[in-house]
Every structure is written in C-alpha cells, then in structure tokens.
Backbone bond lengths (Angstrom), bond angles and torsions (degrees), N, CA, C in turn:
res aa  C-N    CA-C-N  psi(-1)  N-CA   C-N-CA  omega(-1)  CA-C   N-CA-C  phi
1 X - - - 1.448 - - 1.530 108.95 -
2 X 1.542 132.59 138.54 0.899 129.93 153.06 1.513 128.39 -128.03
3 X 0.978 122.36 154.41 1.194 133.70 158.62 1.605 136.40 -31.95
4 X 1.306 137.24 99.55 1.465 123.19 151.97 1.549 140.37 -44.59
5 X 1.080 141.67 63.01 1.279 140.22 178.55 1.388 108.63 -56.56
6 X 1.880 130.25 129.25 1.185 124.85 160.04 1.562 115.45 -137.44
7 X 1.117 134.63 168.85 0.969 140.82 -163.71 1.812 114.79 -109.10
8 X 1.254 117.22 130.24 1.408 123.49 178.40 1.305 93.54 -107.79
9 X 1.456 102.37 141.44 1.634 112.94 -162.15 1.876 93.92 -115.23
10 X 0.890 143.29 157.75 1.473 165.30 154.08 1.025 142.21 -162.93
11 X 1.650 94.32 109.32 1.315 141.40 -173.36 1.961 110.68 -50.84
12 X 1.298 116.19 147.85 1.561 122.04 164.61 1.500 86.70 -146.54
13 X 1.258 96.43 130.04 2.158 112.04 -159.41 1.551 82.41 -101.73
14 X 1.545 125.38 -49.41 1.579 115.35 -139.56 1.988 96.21 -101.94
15 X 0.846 133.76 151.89 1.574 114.18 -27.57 1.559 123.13 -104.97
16 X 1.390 118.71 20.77 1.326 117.80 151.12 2.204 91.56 -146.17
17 X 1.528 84.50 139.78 1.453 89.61 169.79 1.083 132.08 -48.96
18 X 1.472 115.95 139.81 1.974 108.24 -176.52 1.710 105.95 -144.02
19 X 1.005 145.03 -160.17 1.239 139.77 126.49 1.562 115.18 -117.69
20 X 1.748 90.56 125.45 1.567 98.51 -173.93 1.522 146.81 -94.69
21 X 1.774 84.96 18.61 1.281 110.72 173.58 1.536 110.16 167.97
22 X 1.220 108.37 162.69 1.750 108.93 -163.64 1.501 88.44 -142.56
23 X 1.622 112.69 108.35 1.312 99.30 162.26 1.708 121.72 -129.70
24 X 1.703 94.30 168.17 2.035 85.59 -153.70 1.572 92.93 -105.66
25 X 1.429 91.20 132.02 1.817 110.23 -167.73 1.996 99.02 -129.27
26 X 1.340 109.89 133.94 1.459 124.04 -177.21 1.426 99.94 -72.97
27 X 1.221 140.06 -28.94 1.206 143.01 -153.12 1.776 104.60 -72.21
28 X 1.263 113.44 163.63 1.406 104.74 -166.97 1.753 109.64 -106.98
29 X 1.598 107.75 -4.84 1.194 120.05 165.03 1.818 90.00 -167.22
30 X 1.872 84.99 164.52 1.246 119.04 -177.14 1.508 118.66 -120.44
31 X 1.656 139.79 123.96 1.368 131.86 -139.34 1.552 92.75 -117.26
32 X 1.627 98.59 -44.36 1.730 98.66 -171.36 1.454 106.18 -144.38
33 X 1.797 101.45 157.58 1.944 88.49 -172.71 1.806 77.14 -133.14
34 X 0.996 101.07 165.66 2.048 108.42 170.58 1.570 91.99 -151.88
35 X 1.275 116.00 141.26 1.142 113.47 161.87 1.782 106.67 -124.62
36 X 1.462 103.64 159.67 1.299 109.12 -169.13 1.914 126.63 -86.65
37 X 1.174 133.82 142.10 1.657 128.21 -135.85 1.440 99.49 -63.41
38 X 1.234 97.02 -34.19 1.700 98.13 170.45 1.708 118.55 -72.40
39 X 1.073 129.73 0.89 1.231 132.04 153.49 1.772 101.72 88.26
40 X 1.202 136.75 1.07 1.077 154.69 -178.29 1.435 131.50 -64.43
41 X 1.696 108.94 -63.04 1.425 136.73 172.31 1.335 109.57 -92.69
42 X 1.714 132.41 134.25 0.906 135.98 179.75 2.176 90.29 -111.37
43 X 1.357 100.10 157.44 1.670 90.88 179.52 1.675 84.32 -149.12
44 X 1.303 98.56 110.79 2.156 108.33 161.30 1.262 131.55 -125.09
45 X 1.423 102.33 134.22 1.547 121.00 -173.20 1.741 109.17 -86.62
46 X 1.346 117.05 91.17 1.385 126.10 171.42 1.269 126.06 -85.31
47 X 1.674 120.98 164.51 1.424 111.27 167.21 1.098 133.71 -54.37
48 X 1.172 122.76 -15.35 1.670 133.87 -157.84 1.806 83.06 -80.54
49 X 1.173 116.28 -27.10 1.876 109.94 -165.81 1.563 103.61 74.98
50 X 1.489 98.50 26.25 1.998 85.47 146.00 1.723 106.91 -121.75
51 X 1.287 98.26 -179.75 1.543 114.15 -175.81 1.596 75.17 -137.55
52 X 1.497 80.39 121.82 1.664 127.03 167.42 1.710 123.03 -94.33
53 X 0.733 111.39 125.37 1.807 125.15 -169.22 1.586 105.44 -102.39
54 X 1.267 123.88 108.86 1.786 110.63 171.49 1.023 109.90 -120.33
55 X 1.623 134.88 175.31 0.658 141.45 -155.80 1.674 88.12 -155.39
56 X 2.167 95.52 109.55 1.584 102.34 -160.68 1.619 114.35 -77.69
57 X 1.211 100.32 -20.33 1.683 113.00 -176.39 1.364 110.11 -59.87
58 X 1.176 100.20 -39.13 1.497 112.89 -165.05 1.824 120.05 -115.22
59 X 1.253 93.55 5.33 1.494 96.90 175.13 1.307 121.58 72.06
60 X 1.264 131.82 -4.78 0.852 140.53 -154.16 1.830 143.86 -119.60
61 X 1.149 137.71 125.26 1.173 115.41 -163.47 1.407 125.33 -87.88
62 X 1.424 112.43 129.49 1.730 122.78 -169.61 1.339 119.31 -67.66
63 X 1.450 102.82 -54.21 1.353 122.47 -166.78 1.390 125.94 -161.84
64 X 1.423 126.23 116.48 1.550 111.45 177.34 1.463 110.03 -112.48
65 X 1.152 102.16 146.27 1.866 119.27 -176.92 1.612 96.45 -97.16
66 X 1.299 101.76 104.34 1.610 100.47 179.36 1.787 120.42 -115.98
67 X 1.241 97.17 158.00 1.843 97.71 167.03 1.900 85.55 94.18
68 X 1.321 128.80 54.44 1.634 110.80 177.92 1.866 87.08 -93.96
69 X 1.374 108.61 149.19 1.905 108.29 179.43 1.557 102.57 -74.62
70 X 1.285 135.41 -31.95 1.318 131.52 -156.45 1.451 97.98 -112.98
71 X 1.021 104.58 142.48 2.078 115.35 148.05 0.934 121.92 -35.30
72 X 1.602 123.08 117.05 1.229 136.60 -179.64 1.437 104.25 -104.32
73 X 1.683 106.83 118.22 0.880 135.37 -172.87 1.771 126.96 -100.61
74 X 1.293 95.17 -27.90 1.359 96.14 -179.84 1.470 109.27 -174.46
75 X 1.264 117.78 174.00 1.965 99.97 -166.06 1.700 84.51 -137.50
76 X 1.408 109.47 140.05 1.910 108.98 170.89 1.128 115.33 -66.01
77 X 1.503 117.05 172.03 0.689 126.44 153.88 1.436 139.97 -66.77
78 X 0.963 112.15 153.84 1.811 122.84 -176.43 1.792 112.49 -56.77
C-alpha cells in the first residue's frame, strides 16, 4: 500500500506573483483554502473530510480536525 502525497499551492498575487508556500496534504483533492487576516494560518477543506490547519511561515501542518460525516465544501469566513 502506498500513500498519495500532493501538494497545496499558495499563491501571493500583489505585487508580482509568487507562490507563498507549498504544502504536502494526503488528501486526493482540495475544495476550499481560507487564510487568516494576518496572513499566517492557512485552513483547507479536503476530500479525506478533514480541515487541515497550517502554519504558512513554516510550511507546516498544526492541526487537523478529522472524521467530519458530510462534505466539506467550503470553510467561512473569519
């Protein structure tokens, strides 16, 4: 058995395009991303039906909220 590794891409548009972080998520797609006003916390709604917590500075993942019963479709706003 192995694993899927994929990559969540995030973008900073202004003022010349870059990607501002690349982070590696098991999930086989990704539905929704929010990031937080302070630009810090990234928060994504994947297929797997968790919401993933990162931490953009650091690439890295904080915390995932797992096991939601329904399709996560999209995450509110702040």
């Amino acid at each position: 058995m192995f694993m899927l590794i994929v990559s969540l891409f995030v973008h900073h548009l202004q003022p010349t395009p870059r990607v501002k972080a690349e982070l590696a998520s098991t999930a086989a797609a990704c539905y929704a991303l929010a990031i937080s006003p302070d630009s810090k916390v990234c928060f994504s709604c994947c297929s797997d039906g968790n919401i993933a917590v990162w931490d953009l500075h650091n690439q890295t993942l904080v915390r995932c909220l797992q096991y939601h019963t329904t399709l996560l479709s999209h995450i509110l706003r702040f």
